[in-house]
C-alpha positions, 0 to 999 in steps of 0.5 A: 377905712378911717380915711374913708369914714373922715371923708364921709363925716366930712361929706354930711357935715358939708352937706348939713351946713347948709340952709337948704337942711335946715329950712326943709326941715322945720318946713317938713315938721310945721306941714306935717303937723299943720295937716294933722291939725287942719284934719282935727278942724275937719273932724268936727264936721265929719258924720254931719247929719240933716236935723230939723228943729220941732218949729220946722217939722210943725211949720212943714206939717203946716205947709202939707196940709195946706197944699193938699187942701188947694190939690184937693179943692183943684180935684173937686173943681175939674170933676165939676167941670168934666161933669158939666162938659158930659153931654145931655143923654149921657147926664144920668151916668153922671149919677154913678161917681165922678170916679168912674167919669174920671177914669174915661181917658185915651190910653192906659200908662201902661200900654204906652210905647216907651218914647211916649209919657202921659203928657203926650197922650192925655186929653188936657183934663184929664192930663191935669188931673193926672198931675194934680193927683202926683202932687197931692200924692206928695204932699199927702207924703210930706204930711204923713212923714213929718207927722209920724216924726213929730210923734216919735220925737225924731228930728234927724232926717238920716237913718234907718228909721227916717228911711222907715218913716219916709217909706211908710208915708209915701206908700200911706200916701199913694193908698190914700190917693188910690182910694179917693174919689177923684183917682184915674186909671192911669194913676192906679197904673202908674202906682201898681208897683207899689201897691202890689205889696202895700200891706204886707210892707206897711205890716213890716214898716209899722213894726220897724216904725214902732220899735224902732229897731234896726233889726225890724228895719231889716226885716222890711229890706229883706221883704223888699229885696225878695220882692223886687221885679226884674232881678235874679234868684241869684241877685236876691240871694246875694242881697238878703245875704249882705243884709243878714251880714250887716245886721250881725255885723252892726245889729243897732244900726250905728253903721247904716248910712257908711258907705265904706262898709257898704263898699265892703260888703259889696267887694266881699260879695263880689270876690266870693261870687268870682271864687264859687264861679271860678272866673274873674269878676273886677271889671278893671281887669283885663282878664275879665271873664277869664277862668281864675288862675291858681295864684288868681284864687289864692289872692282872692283868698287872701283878701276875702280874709283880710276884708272878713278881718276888718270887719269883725274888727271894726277897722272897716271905716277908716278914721280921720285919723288913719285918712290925716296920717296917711296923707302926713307921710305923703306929705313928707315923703314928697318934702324928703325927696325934694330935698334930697333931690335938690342936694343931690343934684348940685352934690359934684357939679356946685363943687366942680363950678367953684373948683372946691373939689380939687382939694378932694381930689388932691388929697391921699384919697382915691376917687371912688371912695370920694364918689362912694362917701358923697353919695353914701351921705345922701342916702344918709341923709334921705334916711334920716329924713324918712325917720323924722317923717315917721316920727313926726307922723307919730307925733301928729298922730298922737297930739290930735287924734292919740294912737288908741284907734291906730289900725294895724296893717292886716294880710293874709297867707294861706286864707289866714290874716295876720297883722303888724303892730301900726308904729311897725307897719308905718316904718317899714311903709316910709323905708319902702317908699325911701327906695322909689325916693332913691331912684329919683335921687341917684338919677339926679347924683348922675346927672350931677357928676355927667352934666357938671351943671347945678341948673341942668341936674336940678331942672331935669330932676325936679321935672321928671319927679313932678311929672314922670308918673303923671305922664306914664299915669296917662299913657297906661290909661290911654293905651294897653302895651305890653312894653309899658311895664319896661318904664322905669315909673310902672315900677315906683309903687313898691309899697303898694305892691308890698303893702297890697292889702292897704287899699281894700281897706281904705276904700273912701280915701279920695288918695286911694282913687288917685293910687288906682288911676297912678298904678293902672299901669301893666301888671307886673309881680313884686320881684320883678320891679324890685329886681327892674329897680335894682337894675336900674339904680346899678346902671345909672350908679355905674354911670355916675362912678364911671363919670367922675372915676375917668373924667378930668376935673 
């Protein structure tokens, strides 16, 4: 045993010595906290809103009457010139409104065929006046918004009460329109939509307008959703639902234009839809439509718990923070595994290509505790590397961003959530992500001790990290075999499948859509790819021992 211990001190004082370690090392450190200090630059521009200045807001209020004064001299200018056109008998209709000449046109909007449009159906006149009126329309919209938000003072064009306001001018503008005396038929038509429920919208519009409360600004959406055409009582349900619940979840409003708590939302009121139906509802899946298993409900379940948990948390949005740590652990993991990588591939072959290995062999030392110590040092090694990354994360984290906003990792059991302290969490994350790392590096250790050539292990290792998932990553979107789940890159997201829950939260991290199209692969159970990796990483330790136990050197 001491023997065994001096040969595997010797093996990582060999293997530290070289340049390789050190250089990895300050590289890994300066990236990791480069990136947490590059994701502190961008977090100044995170939350960016579209704002106006008061000299903008008055120029454009400008603009709009403008325009709508030149839409309105048009206007008067083609009801002359139609009045003029009508014949001499017909002059005395003339005497009732230019409204009602107007309205004499070849086909209602509404009675066209689809494949037609007003273009193509209006005499020339009246197919100008059609448009002149679409255009005073929007002007009349862009003067009554920007001048209720000169009024209220409001210079951010995002928001709930922007959407208010810009509402509530755009139906004001149609009504103004609908009512003038140079409307047509087919812009009443066109508009009757809209004007089905305009008072009663307007009604709650004003109020939100006036208050200003998100609340009020919610009561308008549930009116608008319970009046919407062409949708179920069911969508309805659903959607006045998720109102209610985003009001109790963010009653001021703070949270109105994220999308990850609309995408959240959404996922909830999908995952409870397929429970109450019994049926599966993620359009992904291949079991789509299909009756939900046992163990099909009890995970839906579960993450209908750890969704309910992150929102009443808080922890829905994930911060840049959470984004910038996520990525410094990607980050070092890859720099880790190509480190060791590189080192494990020239482990035995550089020795046997300088002949240092003989001296090794001569020694009162037996090869497979030779064999054993070199790659006990490598794993080793990979460790350590994995707890500088972890703790170079951590530091990162605590330099740019501090640890106060750090989310703990949430699952569930039974429909019950429970949690892991974040500094925990991340440990046992890089230490599952350290075991797909050993894959790579005991494949590497056996072509080392097989092929005996540096170049050889180093090129073909680096080449199936690099590439091995991207090209199972296109294979498995492209066709659906079963025997797909017997290759070896289906089953290196352990982490991800350890650590399920970890994407339904971080739901607007573009590394999160590359996890989706990486792990579209052929659904297989946890146990099952950790005892395929164990078999896996056996068989080709085997046949590195076999190679170096047996072979001459």
């Amino acid at each position: 045993m001491r023997r065994f211990l001096a040969l595997l001190q010797n093996e990582l004082i060999k293997t530290s010595k070289r340049k390789i370690i050190i250089i990895m090392s300050i590289l890994l450190a300066v990236t990791i906290l480069l990136t947490g200090w590059l994701a502190k630059l961008a977090q100044s521009d995170s939350g960016y809103y579209w704002y106006l200045t008061e000299e903008d807001i008055e120029q454009r209020i400008n603009n709009a009457k403008s325009n709508c004064e030149h839409m309105e001299k048009q206007l008067k200018e083609e009801a002359k010139q139609k009045q003029d056109s009508i014949e001499p008998s017909e002059k005395h209709k003339g005497d009732d409104t230019q409204k009602e000449v107007l309205k004499t046109i070849a086909a209602p909007v509404s009675k066209m065929p689809a494949e037609d449009s007003a273009d193509k159906v209006m005499p020339d006149m009246e197919k100008s006046t059609f448009n002149v009126l679409m255009e005073w329309q929007y002007n009349l919209n862009e003067l009554y918004m920007y001048q209720t938000m000169k009024e209220k003072g409001l210079l951010s064009m995002e928001g709930y009460l922007y959407e208010a306001i810009n509402q509530q001018a755009y139906l004001q503008s149609i009504k103004t329109v609908a009512k003038s005396e140079y409307v047509l038929e087919e812009y009443t038509q066109y508009c009757e939509y809209e004007l089905k429920n305009a008072e009663q919208e307007l009604t709650l519009l004003d109020t939100a307008v006036q208050s200003e409360k998100y609340a009020d600004y919610v009561a308008w959406k549930i009116f608008d959703v319970k009046t919407m055409a062409g949708i179920s009582e069911e969508d309805i349900k659903r959607g006045v639902e998720e109102l209610e619940l985003r009001l109790k979840i963010d009653p001021e409003g703070n949270y109105y234009r994220d999308y990850s708590l609309t995408e959240m939302l959404n996922t909830i009121t999908t995952k409870k839809n397929a429970l109450e139906e019994g049926v599966v509802k993620d359009s992904a899946s291949i079991r789509y439509g299909q009756k939900l298993t046992k163990g099909e409900r009890e995970k839906l379940s579960n993450e209908i718990a750890v969704l309910n948990h992150a929102i009443e948390n808080g922890t829905f949005d994930p911060t840049i923070g959470e984004i910038a740590s996520d990525f410094m652990m990607s980050l070092g993991c890859m720099l880790i595994a190509l480190t060791v990588i590189i080192l494990a591939s020239s482990s035995v072959s550089q020795e046997m290509a300088t002949g240092s290995i003989k001296s090794l062999i001569i020694a009162p030392c037996k090869r497979w505790k030779i064999f054993i110590a070199k790659l006990s040092s490598l794993v080793m090694l990979g460790l350590g590397g994995i707890v500088i990354v972890w703790l170079s994360a951590l530091l990162g984290r605590l330099i740019f961003f501090g640890l106060s906003d750090a989310v703990p990792y949430v699952y569930a059991v039974s429909g019950k959530a429970h949690t892991i302290p974040y500094v925990l969490y991340t440990l046992f994350y890089l230490l599952v992500e350290y075991v797909t790392i050993m894959g790579y590096v005991v494949f590497a250790f056996m072509l080392s001790t097989v092929t005996r050539s540096t170049a050889v292990s180093t090129g073909i290792s680096i080449g199936v990290y690099g590439g091995g998932r991207l090209v199972t990553a296109i294979m498995n979107n492209m066709v659906k075999w079963e025997m797909l789940k017997f290759i070896p890159f289906n089953h290196l997201n352990l982490s991800d499948k350890l650590f399920s829950y970890r994407n339904l939260i971080l739901t607007n991290n573009d590394m999160n859509i590359l996890n989706m199209v990486f792990n579209n692969g052929p659904v297989t159970g946890t146990l099952f790819s950790v005892l395929y990796l164990a078999t896996l990483l056996f068989t080709m330790g085997w046949i590195a021992f076999d190679s170096f136990t047996r072979r001459d050197i």
